[in-house]
Structure formats: structure tokens, C-alpha cells
Short mmCIF file of the C-alpha atoms (twelve columns), coordinates in Angstrom:
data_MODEL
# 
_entry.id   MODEL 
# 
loop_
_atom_site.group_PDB 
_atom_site.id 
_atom_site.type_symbol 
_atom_site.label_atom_id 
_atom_site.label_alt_id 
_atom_site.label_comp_id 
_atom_site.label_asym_id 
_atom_site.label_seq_id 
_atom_site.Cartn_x 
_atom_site.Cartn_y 
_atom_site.Cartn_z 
_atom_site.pdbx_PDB_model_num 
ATOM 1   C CA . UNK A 1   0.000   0.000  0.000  1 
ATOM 2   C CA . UNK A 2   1.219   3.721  -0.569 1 
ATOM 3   C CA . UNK A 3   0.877   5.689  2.049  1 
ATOM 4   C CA . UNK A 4   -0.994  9.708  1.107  1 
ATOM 5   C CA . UNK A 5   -0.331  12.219 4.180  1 
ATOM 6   C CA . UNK A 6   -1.452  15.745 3.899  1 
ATOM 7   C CA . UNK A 7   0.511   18.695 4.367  1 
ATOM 8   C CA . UNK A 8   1.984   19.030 8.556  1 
ATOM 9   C CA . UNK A 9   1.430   14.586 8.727  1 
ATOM 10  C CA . UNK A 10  4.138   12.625 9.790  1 
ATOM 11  C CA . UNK A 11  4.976   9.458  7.306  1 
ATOM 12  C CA . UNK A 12  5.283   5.872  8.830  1 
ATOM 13  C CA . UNK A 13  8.790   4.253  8.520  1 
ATOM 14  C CA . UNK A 14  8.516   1.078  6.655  1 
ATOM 15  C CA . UNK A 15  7.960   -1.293 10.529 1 
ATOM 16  C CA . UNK A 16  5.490   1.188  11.434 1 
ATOM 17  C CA . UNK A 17  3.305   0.416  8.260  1 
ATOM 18  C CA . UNK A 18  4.022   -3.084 8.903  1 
ATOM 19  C CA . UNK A 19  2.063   -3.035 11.636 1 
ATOM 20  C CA . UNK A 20  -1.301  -2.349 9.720  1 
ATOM 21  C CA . UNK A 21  -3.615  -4.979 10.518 1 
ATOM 22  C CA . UNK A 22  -6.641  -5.318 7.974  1 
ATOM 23  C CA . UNK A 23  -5.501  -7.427 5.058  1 
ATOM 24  C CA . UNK A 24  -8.195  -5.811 2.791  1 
ATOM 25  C CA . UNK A 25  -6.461  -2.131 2.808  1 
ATOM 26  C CA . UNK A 26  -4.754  -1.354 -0.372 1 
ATOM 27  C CA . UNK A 27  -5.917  2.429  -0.699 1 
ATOM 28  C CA . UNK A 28  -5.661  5.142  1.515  1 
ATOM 29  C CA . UNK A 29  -9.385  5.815  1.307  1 
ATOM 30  C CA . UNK A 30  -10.070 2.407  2.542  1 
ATOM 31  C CA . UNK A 31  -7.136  3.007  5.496  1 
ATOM 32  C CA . UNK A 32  -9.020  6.463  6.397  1 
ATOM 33  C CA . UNK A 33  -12.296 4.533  6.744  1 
ATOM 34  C CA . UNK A 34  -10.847 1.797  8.654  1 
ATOM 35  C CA . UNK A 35  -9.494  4.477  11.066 1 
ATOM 36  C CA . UNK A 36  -12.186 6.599  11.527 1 
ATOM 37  C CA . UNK A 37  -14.620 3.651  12.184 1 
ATOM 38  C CA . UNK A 38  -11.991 2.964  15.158 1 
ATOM 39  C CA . UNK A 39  -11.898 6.331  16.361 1 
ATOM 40  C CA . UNK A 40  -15.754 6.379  16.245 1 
ATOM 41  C CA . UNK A 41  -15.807 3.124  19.112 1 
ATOM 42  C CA . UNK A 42  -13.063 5.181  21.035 1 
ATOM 43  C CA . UNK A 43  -14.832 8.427  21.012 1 
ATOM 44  C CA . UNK A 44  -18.498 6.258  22.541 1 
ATOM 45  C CA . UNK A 45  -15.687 4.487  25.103 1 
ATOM 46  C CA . UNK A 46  -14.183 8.252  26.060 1 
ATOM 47  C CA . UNK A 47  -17.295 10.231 26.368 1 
ATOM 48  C CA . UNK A 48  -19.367 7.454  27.924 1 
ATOM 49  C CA . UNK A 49  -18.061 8.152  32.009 1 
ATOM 50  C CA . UNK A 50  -15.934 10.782 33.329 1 
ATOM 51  C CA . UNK A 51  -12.402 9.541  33.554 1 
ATOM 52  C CA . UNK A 52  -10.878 10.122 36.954 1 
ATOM 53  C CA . UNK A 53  -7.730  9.436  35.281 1 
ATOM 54  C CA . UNK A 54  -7.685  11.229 32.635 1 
ATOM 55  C CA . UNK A 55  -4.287  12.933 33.192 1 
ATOM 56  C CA . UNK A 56  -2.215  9.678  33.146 1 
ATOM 57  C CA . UNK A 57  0.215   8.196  31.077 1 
ATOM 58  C CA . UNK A 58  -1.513  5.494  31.152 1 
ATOM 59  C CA . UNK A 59  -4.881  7.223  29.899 1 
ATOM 60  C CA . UNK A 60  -3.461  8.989  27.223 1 
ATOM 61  C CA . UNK A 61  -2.036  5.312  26.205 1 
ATOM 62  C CA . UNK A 62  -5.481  3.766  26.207 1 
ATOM 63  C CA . UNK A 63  -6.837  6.669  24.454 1 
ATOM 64  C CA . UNK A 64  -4.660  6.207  21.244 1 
ATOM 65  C CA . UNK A 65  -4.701  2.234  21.744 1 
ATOM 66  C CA . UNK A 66  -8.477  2.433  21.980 1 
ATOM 67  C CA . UNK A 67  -8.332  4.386  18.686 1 
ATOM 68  C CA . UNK A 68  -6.295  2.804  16.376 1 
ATOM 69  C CA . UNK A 69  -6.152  -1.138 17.824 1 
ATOM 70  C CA . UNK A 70  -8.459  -2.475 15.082 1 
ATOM 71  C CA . UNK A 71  -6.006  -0.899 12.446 1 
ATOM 72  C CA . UNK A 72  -2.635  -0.777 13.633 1 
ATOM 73  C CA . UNK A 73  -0.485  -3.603 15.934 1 
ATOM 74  C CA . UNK A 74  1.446   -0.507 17.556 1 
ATOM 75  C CA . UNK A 75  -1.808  1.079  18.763 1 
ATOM 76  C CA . UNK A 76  -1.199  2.614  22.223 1 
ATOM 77  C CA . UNK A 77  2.536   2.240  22.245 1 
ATOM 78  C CA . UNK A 78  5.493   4.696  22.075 1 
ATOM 79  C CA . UNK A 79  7.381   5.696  19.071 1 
ATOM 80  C CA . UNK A 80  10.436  4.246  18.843 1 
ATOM 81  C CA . UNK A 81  11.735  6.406  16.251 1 
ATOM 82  C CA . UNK A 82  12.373  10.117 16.065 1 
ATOM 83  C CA . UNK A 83  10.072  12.300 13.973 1 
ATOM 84  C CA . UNK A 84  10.050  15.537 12.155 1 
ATOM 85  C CA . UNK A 85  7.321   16.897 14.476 1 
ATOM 86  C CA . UNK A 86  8.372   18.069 17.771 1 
ATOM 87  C CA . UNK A 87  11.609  17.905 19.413 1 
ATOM 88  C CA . UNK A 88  10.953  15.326 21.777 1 
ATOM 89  C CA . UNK A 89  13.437  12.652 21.150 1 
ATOM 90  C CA . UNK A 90  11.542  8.731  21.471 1 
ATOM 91  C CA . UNK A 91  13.721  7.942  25.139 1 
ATOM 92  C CA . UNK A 92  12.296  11.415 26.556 1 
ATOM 93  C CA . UNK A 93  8.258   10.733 25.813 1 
ATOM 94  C CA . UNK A 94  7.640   8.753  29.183 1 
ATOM 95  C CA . UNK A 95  8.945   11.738 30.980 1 
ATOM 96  C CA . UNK A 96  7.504   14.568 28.987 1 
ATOM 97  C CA . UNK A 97  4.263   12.968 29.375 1 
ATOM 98  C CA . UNK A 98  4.400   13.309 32.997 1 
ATOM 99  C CA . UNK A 99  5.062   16.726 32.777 1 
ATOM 100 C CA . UNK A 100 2.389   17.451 31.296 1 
ATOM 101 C CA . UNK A 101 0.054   14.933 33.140 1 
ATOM 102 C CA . UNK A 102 1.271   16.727 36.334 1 
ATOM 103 C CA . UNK A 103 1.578   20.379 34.879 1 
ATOM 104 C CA . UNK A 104 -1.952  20.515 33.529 1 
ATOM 105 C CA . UNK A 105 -3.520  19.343 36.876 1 
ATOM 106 C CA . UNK A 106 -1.444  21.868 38.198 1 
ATOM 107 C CA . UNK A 107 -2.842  24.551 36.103 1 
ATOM 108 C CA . UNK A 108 -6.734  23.255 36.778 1 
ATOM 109 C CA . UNK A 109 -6.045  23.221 40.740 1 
ATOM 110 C CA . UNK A 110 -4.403  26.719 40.914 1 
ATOM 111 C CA . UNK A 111 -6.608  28.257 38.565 1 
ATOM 112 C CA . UNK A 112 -3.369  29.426 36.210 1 
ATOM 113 C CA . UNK A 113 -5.568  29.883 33.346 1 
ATOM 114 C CA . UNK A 114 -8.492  29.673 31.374 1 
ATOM 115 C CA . UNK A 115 -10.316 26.367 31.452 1 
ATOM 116 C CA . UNK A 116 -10.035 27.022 27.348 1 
ATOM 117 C CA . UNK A 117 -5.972  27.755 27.451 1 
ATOM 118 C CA . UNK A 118 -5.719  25.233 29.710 1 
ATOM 119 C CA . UNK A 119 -7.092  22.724 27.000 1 
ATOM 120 C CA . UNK A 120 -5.162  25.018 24.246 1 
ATOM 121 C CA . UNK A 121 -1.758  24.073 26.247 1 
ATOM 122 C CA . UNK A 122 -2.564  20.419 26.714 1 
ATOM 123 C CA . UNK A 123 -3.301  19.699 23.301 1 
ATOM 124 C CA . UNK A 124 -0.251  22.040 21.675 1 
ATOM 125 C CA . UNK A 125 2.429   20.255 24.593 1 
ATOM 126 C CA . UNK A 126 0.780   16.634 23.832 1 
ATOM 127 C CA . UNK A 127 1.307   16.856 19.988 1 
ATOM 128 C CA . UNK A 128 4.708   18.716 20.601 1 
ATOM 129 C CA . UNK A 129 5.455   15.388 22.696 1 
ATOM 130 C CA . UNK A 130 4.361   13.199 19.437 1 
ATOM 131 C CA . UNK A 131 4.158   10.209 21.500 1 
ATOM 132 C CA . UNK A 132 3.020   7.662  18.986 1 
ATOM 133 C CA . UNK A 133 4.084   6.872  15.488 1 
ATOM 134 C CA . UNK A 134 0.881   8.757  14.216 1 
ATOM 135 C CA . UNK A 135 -2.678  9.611  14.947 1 
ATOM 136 C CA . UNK A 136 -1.258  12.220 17.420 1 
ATOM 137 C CA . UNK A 137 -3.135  15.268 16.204 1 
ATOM 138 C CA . UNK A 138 -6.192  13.523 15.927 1 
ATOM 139 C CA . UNK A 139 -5.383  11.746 19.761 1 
ATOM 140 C CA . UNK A 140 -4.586  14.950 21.473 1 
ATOM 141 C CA . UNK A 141 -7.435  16.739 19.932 1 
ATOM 142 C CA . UNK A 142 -9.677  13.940 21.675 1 
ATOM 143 C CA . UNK A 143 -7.700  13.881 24.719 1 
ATOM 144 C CA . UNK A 144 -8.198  17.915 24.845 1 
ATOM 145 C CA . UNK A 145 -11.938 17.387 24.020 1 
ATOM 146 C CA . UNK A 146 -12.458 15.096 27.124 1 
ATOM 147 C CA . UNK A 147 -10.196 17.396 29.478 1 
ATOM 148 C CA . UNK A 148 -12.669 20.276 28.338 1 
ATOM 149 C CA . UNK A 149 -15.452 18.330 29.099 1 
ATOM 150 C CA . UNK A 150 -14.297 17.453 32.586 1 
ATOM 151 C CA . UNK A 151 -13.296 21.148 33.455 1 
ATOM 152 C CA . UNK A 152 -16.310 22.629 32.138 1 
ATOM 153 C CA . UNK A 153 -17.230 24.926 29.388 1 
ATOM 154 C CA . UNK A 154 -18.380 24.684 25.773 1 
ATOM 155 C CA . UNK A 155 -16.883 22.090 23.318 1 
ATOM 156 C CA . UNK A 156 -14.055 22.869 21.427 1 
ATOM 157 C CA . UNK A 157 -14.431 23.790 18.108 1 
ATOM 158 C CA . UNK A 158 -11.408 23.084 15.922 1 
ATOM 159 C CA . UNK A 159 -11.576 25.664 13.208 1 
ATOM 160 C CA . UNK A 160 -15.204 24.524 12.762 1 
ATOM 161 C CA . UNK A 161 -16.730 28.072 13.074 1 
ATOM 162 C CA . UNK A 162 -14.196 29.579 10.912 1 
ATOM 163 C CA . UNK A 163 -15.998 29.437 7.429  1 
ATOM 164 C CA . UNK A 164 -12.729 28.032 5.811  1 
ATOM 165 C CA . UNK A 165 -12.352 25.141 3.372  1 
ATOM 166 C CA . UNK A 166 -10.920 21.430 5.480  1 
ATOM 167 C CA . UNK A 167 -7.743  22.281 3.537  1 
ATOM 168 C CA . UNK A 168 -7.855  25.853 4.772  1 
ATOM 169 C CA . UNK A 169 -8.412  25.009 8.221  1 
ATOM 170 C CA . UNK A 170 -6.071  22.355 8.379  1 
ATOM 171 C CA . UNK A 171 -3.427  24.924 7.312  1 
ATOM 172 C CA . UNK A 172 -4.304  27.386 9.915  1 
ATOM 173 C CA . UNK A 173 -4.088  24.783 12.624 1 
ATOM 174 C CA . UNK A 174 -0.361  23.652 11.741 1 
ATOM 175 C CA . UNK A 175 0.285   27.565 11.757 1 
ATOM 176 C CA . UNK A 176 -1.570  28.156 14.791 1 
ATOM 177 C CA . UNK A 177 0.622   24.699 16.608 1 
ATOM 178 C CA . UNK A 178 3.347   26.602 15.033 1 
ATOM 179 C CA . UNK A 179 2.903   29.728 17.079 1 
ATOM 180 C CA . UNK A 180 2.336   28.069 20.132 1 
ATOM 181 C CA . UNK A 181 5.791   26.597 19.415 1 
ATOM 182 C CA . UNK A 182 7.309   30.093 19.527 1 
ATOM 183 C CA . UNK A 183 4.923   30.768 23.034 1 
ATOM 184 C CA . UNK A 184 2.263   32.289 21.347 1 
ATOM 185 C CA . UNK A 185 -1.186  30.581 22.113 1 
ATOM 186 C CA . UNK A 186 -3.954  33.086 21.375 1 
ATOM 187 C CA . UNK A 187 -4.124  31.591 17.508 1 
ATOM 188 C CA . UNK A 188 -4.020  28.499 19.179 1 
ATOM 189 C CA . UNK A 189 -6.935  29.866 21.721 1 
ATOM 190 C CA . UNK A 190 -8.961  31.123 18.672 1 
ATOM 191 C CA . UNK A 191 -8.874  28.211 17.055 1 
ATOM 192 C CA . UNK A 192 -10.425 26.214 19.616 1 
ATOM 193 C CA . UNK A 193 -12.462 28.600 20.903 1 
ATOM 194 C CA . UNK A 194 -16.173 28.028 20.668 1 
# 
């Protein structure tokens, strides 16, 4: 199968495509659907109770495993390689995680921020981390959809309300992840914001 990834996605190396499990998946369209069916059972799974856990390592590993087990064997588990997103290198992702696991409940406890920063910075830090060999944008979006939930306040919007094209909005999402790179989250903020 060859692989299509839009502009800002981060290709498989050749043992993380290995690791795709349905035998019928030849074309990307096919791959998408198989993916987004998954994601479907994992968003019914997340939004079903409130976690208690939610800012765990271990949660945020369930979360992508939930998401992706029907399509891909490394579902749920580290990178092993280093990718062009980020500039977390694969031995520091166990550690980075926990900082922001432990910063975040920081942040909701003393009040630091916004409820919708607060969710801004999670998401930005957690695909900055790029813990898994992909899915991570559309993991940390759901991961920052259920810590909004749990803290309150409208859903997030994702560039929905902007009255963009997908490819448009996907372009000013990199950019916005891009200025929150630099320290600047109101794009970020704006982006999200309902």
C-alpha cells in the first residue's frame, strides 16, 4: 500500500506500516475509513463516564490504543523512532508525558488559566510530545476534548466556526501549533475557541 499524508502529517517508517492490521487495505481511502470507524468506538468508550484518570500516562495510552487497535499492531505504544514533528526525542516521551500529566492538573487546581488555554496548552504540549508513530493530532485533539469536558465549558471547536475550506483550516491549525511553538497561544486559543 502507498501511504498519502497531507501537508503538517508525519509518514510511517517502513515497521510502522508493517504493523497495519486489515488485510483488505490497499488504498488510503479504505485506510481512512478503517481508522475513523476505530476512532468512532473510542470516542463512545471516552465520552461514555468521566475519567478520573484522565491525566495519566496510562490514559493517554489507552486513548490512542483504543483508537487505532483495530487498524494498527502498535496502537497505544510509544514511538520508537524520532520524527520531524516536535523535538521530543523517542527515550524522553515517558517523561515529557508526565510533565504534562502533572503540569496541567497543576494549572486546573491553581486556577493558572483559562479552562479554554488550559485545554489550548494540553493539546499544543501533547502533539509537541508526538508520542506515537501517528494519529497524534487527531489523539490529542480527543484527549483535549475530554479534558474540556471534565473542566467545564463549551466544546471545542477546531476551526469549525471559521468558514474556511478542510484544507484551509487544516493549514491554519499547523500555523496556529506553530505559534504556540514560539509561546504564542492566542491563535491556538482562537482556534479552539467556541
Amino acid at each position: 500500500m502507498k501511504f498519502e499524508y497531507p501537508s503538517g502529517a508525519t509518514p510511517l517508517d517502513l515497521s510502522e506500516a508493517a504493523g497495519l492490521i486489515p488485510k483488505y487495505i490497499s488504498l488510503q481511502r479504505e485506510l481512512n475509513a478503517a481508522e475513523q470507524e476505530n476512532i468512532i468506538k473510542a470516542h463512545t468508550w471516552a465520552h461514555a463516564k468521566k475519567h478520573s484518570n484522565l491525566l495519566t500516562i496510562e490514559f493517554l495510552r489507552e486513548l490512542h490504543r483504543r483508537m487505532f487497535c483495530d487498524v494498527w499492531t502498535w496502537a497505544g505504544t510509544f514511538r520508537k523512532t524520532d520524527k520531524s514533528v516536535g523535538n521530543i526525542d523517542a527515550s524522553e516521551i515517558t517523561s515529557e508525558l508526565k510533565k504534562l500529566v502533572d503540569d496541567t492538573s497543576f494549572w486546573i487546581k491553581k486556577d493558572t488559566h483559562p479552562g479554554l488555554e488550559i485545554c489550548a496548552r494540553f493539546h499544543h504540549r501533547l502533539v509537541f510530545i508526538h508520542a506515537f508513530p501517528n494519529g497524534n493530532g487527531r489523539h490529542s485533539r480527543l484527549a483535549a476534548d475530554i479534558l474540556r469536558e471534565q473542566i467545564g465549558g463549551h466544546k471545542l471547536t477546531w476551526g469549525n466556526h471559521l468558514k474556511l475550506s478542510d484544507t484551509e483550516v487544516r493549514a491554519r491549525y499547523i500555523a496556529d501549533l506553530k505559534a504556540a511553538d514560539q509561546g504564542d497561544y492566542s491563535r491556538l486559543i482562537a482556534f479552539v475557541a467556541p
